[in-house]
C-alpha positions as CSV (number, residue, x, y, z in Angstrom):
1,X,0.3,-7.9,12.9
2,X,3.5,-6.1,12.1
3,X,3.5,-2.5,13.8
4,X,6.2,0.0,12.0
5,X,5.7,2.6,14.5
6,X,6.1,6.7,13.9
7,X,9.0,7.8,15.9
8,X,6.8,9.2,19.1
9,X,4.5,6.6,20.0
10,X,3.0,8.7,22.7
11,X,1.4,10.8,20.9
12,X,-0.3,8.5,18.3
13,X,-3.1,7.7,21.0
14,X,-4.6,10.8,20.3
15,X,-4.6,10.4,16.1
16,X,-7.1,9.9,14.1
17,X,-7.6,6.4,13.5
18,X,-8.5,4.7,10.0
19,X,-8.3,1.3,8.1
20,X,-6.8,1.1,4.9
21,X,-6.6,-2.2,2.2
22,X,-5.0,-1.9,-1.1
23,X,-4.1,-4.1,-3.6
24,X,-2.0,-4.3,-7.1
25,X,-2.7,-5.9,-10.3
26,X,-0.5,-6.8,-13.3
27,X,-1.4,-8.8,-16.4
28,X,0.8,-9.7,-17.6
29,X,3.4,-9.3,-15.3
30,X,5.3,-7.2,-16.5
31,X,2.8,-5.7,-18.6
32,X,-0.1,-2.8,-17.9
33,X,-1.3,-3.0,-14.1
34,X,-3.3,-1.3,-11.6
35,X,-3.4,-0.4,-8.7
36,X,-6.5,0.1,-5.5
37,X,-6.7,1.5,-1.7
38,X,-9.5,1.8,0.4
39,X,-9.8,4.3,3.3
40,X,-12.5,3.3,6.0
41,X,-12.4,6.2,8.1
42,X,-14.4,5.8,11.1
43,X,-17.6,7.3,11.3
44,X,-17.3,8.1,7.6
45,X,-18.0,6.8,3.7
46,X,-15.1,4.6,2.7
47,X,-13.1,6.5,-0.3
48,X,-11.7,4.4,-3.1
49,X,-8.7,5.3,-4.6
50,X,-7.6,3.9,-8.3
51,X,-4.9,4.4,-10.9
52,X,-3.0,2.7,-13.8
53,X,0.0,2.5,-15.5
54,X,0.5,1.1,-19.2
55,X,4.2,-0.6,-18.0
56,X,4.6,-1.9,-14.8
57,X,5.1,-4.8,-12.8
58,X,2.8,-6.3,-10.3
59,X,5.5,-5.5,-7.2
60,X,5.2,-1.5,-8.4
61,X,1.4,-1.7,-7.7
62,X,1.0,-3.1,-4.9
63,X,3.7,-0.2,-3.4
64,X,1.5,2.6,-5.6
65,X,-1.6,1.5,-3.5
66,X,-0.2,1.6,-0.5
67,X,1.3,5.3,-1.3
68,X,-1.6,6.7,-2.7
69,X,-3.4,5.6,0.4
70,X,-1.3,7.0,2.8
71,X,-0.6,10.3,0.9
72,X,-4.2,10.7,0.6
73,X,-4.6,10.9,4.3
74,X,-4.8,14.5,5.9
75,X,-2.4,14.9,8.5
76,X,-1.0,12.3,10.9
77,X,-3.1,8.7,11.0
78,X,-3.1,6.1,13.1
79,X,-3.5,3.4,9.9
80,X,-4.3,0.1,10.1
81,X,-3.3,-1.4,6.4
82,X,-4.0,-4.5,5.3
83,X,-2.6,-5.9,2.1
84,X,-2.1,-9.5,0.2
85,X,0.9,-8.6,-0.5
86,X,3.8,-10.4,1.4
87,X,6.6,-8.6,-0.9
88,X,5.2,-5.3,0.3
89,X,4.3,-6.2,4.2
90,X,8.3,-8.0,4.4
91,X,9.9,-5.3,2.6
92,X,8.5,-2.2,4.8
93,X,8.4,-4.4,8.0
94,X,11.8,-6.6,7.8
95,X,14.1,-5.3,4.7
96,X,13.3,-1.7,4.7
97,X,15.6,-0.5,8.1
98,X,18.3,-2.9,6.4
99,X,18.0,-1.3,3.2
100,X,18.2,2.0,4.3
101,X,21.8,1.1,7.0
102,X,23.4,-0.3,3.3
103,X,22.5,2.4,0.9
104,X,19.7,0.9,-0.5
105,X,21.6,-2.4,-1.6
106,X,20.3,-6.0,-0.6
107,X,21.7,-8.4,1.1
108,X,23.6,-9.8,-1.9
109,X,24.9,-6.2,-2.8
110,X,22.4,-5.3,-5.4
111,X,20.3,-1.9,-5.7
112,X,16.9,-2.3,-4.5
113,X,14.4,-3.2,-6.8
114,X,11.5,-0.3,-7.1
115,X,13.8,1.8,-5.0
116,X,12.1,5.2,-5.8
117,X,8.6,3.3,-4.3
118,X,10.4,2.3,-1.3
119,X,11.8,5.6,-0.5
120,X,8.8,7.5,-1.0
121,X,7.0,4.9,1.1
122,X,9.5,5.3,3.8
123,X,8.7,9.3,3.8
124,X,5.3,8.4,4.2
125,X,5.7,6.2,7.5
126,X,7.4,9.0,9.1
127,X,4.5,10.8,8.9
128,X,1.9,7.9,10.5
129,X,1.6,5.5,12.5
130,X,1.2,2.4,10.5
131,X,0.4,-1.4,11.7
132,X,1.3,-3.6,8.8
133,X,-1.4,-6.6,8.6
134,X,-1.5,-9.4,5.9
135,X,-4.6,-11.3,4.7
136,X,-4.5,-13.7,3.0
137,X,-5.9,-12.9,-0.9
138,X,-9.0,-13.9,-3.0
139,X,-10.6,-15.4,0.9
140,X,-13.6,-14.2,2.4
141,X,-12.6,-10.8,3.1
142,X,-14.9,-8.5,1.6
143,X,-12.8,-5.3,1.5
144,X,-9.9,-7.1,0.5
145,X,-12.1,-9.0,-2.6
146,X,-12.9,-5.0,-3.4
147,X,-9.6,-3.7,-3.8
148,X,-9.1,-6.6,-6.3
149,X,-12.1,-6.0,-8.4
150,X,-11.0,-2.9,-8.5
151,X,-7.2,-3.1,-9.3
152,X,-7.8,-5.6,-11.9
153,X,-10.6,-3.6,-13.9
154,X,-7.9,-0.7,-13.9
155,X,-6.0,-3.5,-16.0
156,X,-8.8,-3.0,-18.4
157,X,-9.3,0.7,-18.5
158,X,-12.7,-0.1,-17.2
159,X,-12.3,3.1,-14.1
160,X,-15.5,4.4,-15.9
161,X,-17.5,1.2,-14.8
162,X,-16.5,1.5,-11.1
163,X,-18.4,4.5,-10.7
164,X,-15.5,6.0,-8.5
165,X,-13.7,7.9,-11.3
Protein backbone atom coordinates (compact mmCIF):
# COMPACT_ATOMS: atom_id res chain seq x y z
CA UNK A 1 0.00 0.00 0.00
CA UNK A 2 1.11 3.46 -1.07
CA UNK A 3 -0.91 6.19 0.93
CA UNK A 4 -0.87 9.78 -1.09
CA UNK A 5 -2.51 11.51 1.70
CA UNK A 6 -4.97 14.90 1.43
CA UNK A 7 -3.20 17.65 3.10
CA UNK A 8 -5.24 17.38 6.65
CA UNK A 9 -5.14 13.91 7.60
CA UNK A 10 -7.10 14.62 10.68
CA UNK A 11 -9.97 15.12 9.24
CA UNK A 12 -10.16 12.17 6.71
CA UNK A 13 -11.33 9.78 9.70
CA UNK A 14 -14.54 11.16 9.48
CA UNK A 15 -14.97 10.77 5.38
CA UNK A 16 -16.83 8.70 3.72
CA UNK A 17 -15.04 5.65 2.83
CA UNK A 18 -15.13 3.66 -0.60
CA UNK A 19 -13.09 1.26 -2.79
CA UNK A 20 -12.37 1.91 -6.14
CA UNK A 21 -10.51 -0.48 -9.11
CA UNK A 22 -9.98 0.69 -12.55
CA UNK A 23 -8.35 -0.44 -15.36
CA UNK A 24 -7.13 0.66 -19.09
CA UNK A 25 -7.13 -1.11 -22.26
CA UNK A 26 -5.39 -0.42 -25.66
CA UNK A 27 -5.27 -2.61 -28.76
CA UNK A 28 -3.24 -1.89 -30.29
CA UNK A 29 -1.24 0.16 -28.36
CA UNK A 30 -1.35 2.94 -29.66
CA UNK A 31 -4.49 2.36 -31.21
CA UNK A 32 -8.44 2.70 -29.88
CA UNK A 33 -8.60 1.93 -25.99
CA UNK A 34 -10.73 1.94 -23.10
CA UNK A 35 -11.02 2.68 -20.22
CA UNK A 36 -13.11 1.08 -16.51
CA UNK A 37 -13.60 2.10 -12.70
CA UNK A 38 -15.54 0.54 -10.22
CA UNK A 39 -16.88 2.35 -7.08
CA UNK A 40 -17.84 -0.07 -4.09
CA UNK A 41 -19.35 2.28 -1.79
CA UNK A 42 -20.04 0.72 1.42
CA UNK A 43 -23.41 -0.24 2.11
CA UNK A 44 -24.32 0.52 -1.52
CA UNK A 45 -24.53 -1.07 -5.30
CA UNK A 46 -21.12 -0.86 -6.96
CA UNK A 47 -21.38 1.82 -9.95
CA UNK A 48 -19.42 0.98 -13.09
CA UNK A 49 -18.00 3.64 -14.93
CA UNK A 50 -16.92 3.17 -18.89
CA UNK A 51 -15.59 5.28 -21.75
CA UNK A 52 -13.52 5.12 -24.98
CA UNK A 53 -11.46 6.84 -27.12
CA UNK A 54 -10.74 6.00 -30.96
CA UNK A 55 -6.73 7.18 -30.45
CA UNK A 56 -5.00 6.55 -27.47
CA UNK A 57 -2.48 4.69 -25.71
CA UNK A 58 -2.83 2.12 -23.08
CA UNK A 59 -0.85 4.58 -20.32
CA UNK A 60 -3.83 7.47 -21.16
CA UNK A 61 -6.46 4.78 -19.99
CA UNK A 62 -5.43 3.56 -17.29
CA UNK A 63 -5.00 7.58 -15.94
CA UNK A 64 -8.82 8.17 -17.57
CA UNK A 65 -10.10 5.43 -15.19
CA UNK A 66 -8.60 6.47 -12.40
CA UNK A 67 -10.01 10.27 -13.06
CA UNK A 68 -13.30 9.37 -13.92
CA UNK A 69 -13.47 7.42 -10.72
CA UNK A 70 -12.38 9.98 -8.55
CA UNK A 71 -14.33 12.81 -10.18
CA UNK A 72 -17.34 10.82 -9.99
CA UNK A 73 -17.19 10.76 -6.25
CA UNK A 74 -19.42 13.45 -4.39
CA UNK A 75 -17.47 15.38 -2.09
CA UNK A 76 -14.29 14.37 -0.12
CA UNK A 77 -13.52 10.33 -0.01
CA UNK A 78 -11.57 8.43 1.81
CA UNK A 79 -10.56 6.02 -1.50
CA UNK A 80 -9.02 3.03 -1.45
CA UNK A 81 -7.90 2.41 -5.32
CA UNK A 82 -6.55 -0.49 -6.58
CA UNK A 83 -5.12 -0.73 -10.05
CA UNK A 84 -2.73 -3.18 -12.36
CA UNK A 85 -1.22 -0.57 -13.39
CA UNK A 86 2.42 0.00 -12.03
CA UNK A 87 2.95 3.16 -14.53
CA UNK A 88 -0.02 4.76 -12.86
CA UNK A 89 0.60 3.64 -8.98
CA UNK A 90 4.74 4.86 -9.54
CA UNK A 91 3.86 7.95 -11.25
CA UNK A 92 1.15 9.43 -8.64
CA UNK A 93 3.00 7.75 -5.63
CA UNK A 94 6.97 8.37 -6.50
CA UNK A 95 7.35 10.70 -9.76
CA UNK A 96 4.41 12.97 -9.37
CA UNK A 97 5.92 15.43 -6.21
CA UNK A 98 9.19 15.37 -8.50
CA UNK A 99 7.40 16.23 -11.51
CA UNK A 100 5.58 18.90 -10.10
CA UNK A 101 9.27 20.62 -8.02
CA UNK A 102 10.78 20.52 -12.00
CA UNK A 103 8.03 21.96 -14.02
CA UNK A 104 6.69 18.92 -15.23
CA UNK A 105 10.09 17.64 -16.81
CA UNK A 106 11.58 14.07 -15.93
CA UNK A 107 14.47 13.23 -14.64
CA UNK A 108 16.26 13.35 -17.96
CA UNK A 109 14.77 16.86 -18.74
CA UNK A 110 11.94 15.82 -20.84
CA UNK A 111 8.11 16.98 -20.61
CA UNK A 112 6.01 14.56 -19.03
CA UNK A 113 4.39 12.21 -20.99
CA UNK A 114 0.33 12.50 -20.62
CA UNK A 115 0.97 15.63 -18.74
CA UNK A 116 -2.58 17.08 -18.99
CA UNK A 117 -3.75 13.38 -17.16
CA UNK A 118 -1.28 13.87 -14.58
CA UNK A 119 -2.23 17.34 -13.75
CA UNK A 120 -5.80 16.83 -13.64
CA UNK A 121 -5.16 13.72 -11.53
CA UNK A 122 -3.12 15.77 -9.16
CA UNK A 123 -6.26 18.24 -8.77
CA UNK A 124 -8.16 15.39 -7.96
CA UNK A 125 -5.93 14.00 -4.95
CA UNK A 126 -6.20 17.36 -3.35
CA UNK A 127 -9.60 16.77 -3.02
CA UNK A 128 -9.35 12.96 -1.29
CA UNK A 129 -7.79 10.98 0.53
CA UNK A 130 -6.32 8.30 -1.60
CA UNK A 131 -4.33 4.95 -0.65
CA UNK A 132 -2.65 3.76 -3.87
CA UNK A 133 -2.77 -0.25 -3.91
CA UNK A 134 -1.47 -2.58 -6.80
CA UNK A 135 -2.72 -6.08 -7.71
CA UNK A 136 -1.35 -7.86 -9.61
CA UNK A 137 -3.56 -8.27 -13.12
CA UNK A 138 -5.53 -11.07 -14.89
CA UNK A 139 -5.14 -13.18 -10.93
CA UNK A 140 -7.93 -14.11 -8.95
CA UNK A 141 -9.20 -10.91 -8.13
CA UNK A 142 -12.73 -10.68 -9.11
CA UNK A 143 -13.25 -6.90 -9.19
CA UNK A 144 -10.02 -6.38 -10.71
CA UNK A 145 -10.96 -9.40 -13.69
CA UNK A 146 -14.27 -6.93 -13.97
CA UNK A 147 -12.69 -3.75 -14.73
CA UNK A 148 -10.81 -5.73 -17.49
CA UNK A 149 -13.76 -7.28 -19.12
CA UNK A 150 -15.02 -4.15 -19.12
CA UNK A 151 -12.18 -1.90 -20.42
CA UNK A 152 -11.37 -4.26 -23.16
CA UNK A 153 -15.07 -4.64 -24.62
CA UNK A 154 -14.95 -0.70 -24.71
CA UNK A 155 -12.07 -1.63 -27.28
CA UNK A 156 -14.86 -3.09 -29.20
CA UNK A 157 -17.64 -0.64 -28.95
CA UNK A 158 -19.51 -3.42 -27.28
CA UNK A 159 -20.75 -0.73 -24.00
CA UNK A 160 -24.25 -1.80 -25.18
CA UNK A 161 -23.46 -5.53 -24.12
CA UNK A 162 -22.37 -4.51 -20.59
CA UNK A 163 -25.66 -3.50 -19.64
CA UNK A 164 -24.17 -0.38 -17.79
CA UNK A 165 -24.45 2.13 -20.69
Amino acid sequence: MHPVMAPDDTISASLPEVVIYTDGACNPNPGPGGWAAVILPAGRPPQALVGSENHTTNNRMELRAAIEALAALQGPHRVHLYTDSEYLRRGITEWLPSWERHNWKTSRRAPVKNQDLWRRLAQLMHQHQVHWHWVRGHTEDRWNQYVDRLARAMLCGKQDDLGIA
